[in-house]
N, C-alpha and C positions, 0 to 999 in steps of 0.2 A: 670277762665276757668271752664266751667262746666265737672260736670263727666264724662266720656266715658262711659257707661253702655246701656247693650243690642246691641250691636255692634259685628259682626262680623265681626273682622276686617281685613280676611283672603276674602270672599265672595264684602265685601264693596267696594274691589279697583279691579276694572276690571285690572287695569296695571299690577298690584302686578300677578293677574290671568294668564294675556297675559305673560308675561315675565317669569313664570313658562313653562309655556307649550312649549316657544319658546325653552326654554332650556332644554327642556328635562327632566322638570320635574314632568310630568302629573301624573307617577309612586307615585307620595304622596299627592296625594291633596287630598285624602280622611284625610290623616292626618291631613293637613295643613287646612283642613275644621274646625276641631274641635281645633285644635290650636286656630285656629281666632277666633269661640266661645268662646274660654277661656278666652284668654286676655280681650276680648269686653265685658265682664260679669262683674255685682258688684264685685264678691267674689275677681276677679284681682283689680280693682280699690280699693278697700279696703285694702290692702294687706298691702302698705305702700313701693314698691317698685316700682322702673321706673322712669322714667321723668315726672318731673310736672313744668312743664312751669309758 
């Protein structure tokens, strides 16, 4: 499986988006923006944590 990197993996899934806002949770997506960037970055894939398929 290839790396995940450059991914933001908060912006990349429209659903993940929709299903925030339905819920009421429009209040953090500024957060939940830069979460996404995080994970979807080298420096996460590198780390040595998470699921690796």
């Amino acid at each position: 499986m290839p790396p995940r990197e450059g991914l933001d993996e908060y912006a990349d899934f429209p659903v993940l988006r929709h299903g925030v806002r339905a819920f009421g949770g429009a209040w953090g997506e500024e957060a939940l923006q830069e979460v996404g960037r995080l994970v979807g970055s080298a420096a996460a894939g590198s780390s040595g944590h998470g699921c690796r398929g």
